[in-house]
C-alpha positions in Angstrom: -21.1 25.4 23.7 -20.0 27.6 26.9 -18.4 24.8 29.5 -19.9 27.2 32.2 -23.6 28.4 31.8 -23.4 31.9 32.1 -26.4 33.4 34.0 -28.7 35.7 33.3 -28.5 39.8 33.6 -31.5 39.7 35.7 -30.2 37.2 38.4 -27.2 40.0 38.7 -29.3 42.8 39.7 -26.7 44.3 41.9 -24.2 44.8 39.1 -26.5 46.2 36.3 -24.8 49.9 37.1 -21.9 48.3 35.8 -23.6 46.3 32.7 -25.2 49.7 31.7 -21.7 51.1 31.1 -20.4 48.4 29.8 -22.9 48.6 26.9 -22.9 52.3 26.5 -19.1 51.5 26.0 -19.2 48.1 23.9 -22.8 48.1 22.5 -23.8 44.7 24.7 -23.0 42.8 27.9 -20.2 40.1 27.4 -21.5 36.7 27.9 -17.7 36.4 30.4 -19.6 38.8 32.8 -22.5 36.6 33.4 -20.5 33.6 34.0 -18.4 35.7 36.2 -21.5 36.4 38.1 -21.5 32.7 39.0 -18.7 34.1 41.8 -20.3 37.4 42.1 -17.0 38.2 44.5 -15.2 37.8 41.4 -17.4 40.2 39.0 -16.8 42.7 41.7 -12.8 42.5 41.4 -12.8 42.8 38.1 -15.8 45.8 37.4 -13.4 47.7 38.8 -10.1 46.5 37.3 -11.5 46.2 34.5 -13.5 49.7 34.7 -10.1 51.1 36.0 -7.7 50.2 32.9 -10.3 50.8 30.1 -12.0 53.9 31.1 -10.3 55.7 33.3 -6.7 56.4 31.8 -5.6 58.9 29.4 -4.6 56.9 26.0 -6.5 57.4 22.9 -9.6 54.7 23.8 -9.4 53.2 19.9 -5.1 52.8 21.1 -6.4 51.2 24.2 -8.6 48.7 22.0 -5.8 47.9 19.3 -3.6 46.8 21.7 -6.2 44.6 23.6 -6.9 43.1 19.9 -2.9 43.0 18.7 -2.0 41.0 22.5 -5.8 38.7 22.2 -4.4 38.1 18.4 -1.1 36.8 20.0 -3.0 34.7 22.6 -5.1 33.0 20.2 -8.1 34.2 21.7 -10.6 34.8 18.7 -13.4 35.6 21.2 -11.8 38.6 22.5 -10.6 39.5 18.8 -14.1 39.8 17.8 -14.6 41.9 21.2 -11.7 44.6 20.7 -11.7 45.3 16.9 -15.5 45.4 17.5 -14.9 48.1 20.2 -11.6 49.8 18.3 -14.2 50.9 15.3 -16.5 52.3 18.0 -14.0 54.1 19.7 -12.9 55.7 16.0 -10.5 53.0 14.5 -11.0 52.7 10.7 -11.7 49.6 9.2 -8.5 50.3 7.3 -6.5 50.6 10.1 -7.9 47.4 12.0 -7.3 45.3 9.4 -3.3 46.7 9.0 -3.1 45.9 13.0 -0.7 43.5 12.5 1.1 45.0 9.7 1.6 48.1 12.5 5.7 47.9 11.4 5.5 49.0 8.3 1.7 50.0 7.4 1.5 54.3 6.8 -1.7 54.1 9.1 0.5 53.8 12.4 2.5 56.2 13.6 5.5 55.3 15.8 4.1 55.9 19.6 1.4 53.2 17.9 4.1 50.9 16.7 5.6 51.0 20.4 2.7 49.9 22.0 1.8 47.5 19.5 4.8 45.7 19.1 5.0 45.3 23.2 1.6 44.6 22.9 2.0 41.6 20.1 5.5 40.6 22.2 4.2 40.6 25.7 1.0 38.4 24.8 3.5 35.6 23.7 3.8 32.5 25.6 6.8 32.9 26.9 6.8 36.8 27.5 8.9 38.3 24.5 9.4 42.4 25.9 12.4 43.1 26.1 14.3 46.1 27.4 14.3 47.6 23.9 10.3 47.6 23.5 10.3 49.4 27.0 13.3 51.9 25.2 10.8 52.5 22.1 8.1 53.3 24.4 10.0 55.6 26.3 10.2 58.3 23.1 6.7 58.6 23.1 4.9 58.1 26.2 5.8 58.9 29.8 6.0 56.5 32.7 2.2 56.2 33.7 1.0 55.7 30.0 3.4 52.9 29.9 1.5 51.8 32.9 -1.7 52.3 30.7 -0.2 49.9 28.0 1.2 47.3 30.1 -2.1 47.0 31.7 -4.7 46.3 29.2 -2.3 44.1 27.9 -2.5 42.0 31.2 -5.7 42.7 31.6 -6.5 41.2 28.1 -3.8 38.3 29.4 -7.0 37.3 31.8 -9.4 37.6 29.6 -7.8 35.8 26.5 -7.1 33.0 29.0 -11.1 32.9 30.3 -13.0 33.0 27.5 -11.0 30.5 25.6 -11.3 28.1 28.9 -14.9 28.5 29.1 -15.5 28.6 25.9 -17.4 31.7 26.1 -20.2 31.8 23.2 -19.4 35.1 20.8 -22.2 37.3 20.9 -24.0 38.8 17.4 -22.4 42.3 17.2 -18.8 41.5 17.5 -19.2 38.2 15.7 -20.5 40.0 12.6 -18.0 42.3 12.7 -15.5 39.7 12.6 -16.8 38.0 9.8 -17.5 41.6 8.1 -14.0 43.0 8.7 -11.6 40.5 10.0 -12.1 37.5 8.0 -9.6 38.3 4.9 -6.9 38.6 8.3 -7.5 34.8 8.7 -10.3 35.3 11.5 -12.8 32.8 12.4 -15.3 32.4 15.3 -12.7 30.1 16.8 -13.3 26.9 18.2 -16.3 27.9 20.6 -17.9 30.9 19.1 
């Protein structure tokens, strides 16, 4: 059970611009936005943070999501799991090549600009931060200086969210928690302790 009651869409009228994209992106509203709302200061930071390193940069959007899942896979946060391979198939990510996301090092499916970002993207996520000089080296062959940018900041971005949902306990919603079940369970995933 959520350990703050999120509220509902309708008592966030000002923000439903922002919930329409949302779920033209993802396909639903994350329950973490209306328990945001509770601070609706707070929902305002991050729309546009958030709305910032999703939408607006120049990395393949199913990239973008694989490294949210690989870095909320090395948090431990199976909400956001659900959220991000849920999103990576929408975006175009194969089944296939979800389910190899952590097997990016050696599976045929990733090529090596892929491998970069998702090996900083596993390191980075650890508690204590593992990226090292040589991930940043790795990246450099393959993306320039503000893609790196890109990478570094979903994987922060995911850092917050990983760190929120689990806190709150945020309650999984249908869509991604199907999907889980559906394609993520033979990986070891389960609704986690609050979904």
């Amino acid at each position: 059970m959520a350990r703050i009651q999120p509220l509902a869409r309708e008592e966030l009228a000002e923000f439903e611009p922002f919930f329409e994209l949302v779920e033209d992106s993802m396909g639903f509203v994350p329950q973490s936005l209306f328990a945001m709302g509770r601070r609706p200061e707070l929902l305002r930071a991050f729309a546009g943070l958030s709305g910032t390193v999703l939408a607006s940069g120049t990395l393949d959007r199913a990239l973008v999501q694989l490294i949210a899942y690989v870095a909320s896979r090395a948090a431990g946060c199976s909400y956001c799991q659900a959220h991000t391979s849920h999103s990576a198939h929408r975006a175009g990510a194969s089944r296939e090549k979800i389910a190899a996301a952590f097997e990016y090092d050696t599976s045929p499916l990733f090529d090596d600009a892929e491998r970069a970002a998702l090996r900083l993207a596993n390191d980075a996520a650890l508690v204590p931060n593992a990226a090292t000089d040589a991930h940043f080296e790795a990246l450099r062959e393959h993306f320039d200086e503000a893609r790196i940018v890109e990478i570094v900041s979903v994987i922060s971005l995911f850092g917050y969210l990983n760190r929120w949902n689990d806190t709150v306990a945020t309650t999984l919603e249908d869509g991604p928690r199907r999907f889980g079940e559906e394609a993520l369970a033979a990986n070891g995933w389960s609704a986690g302790k609050h979904g």
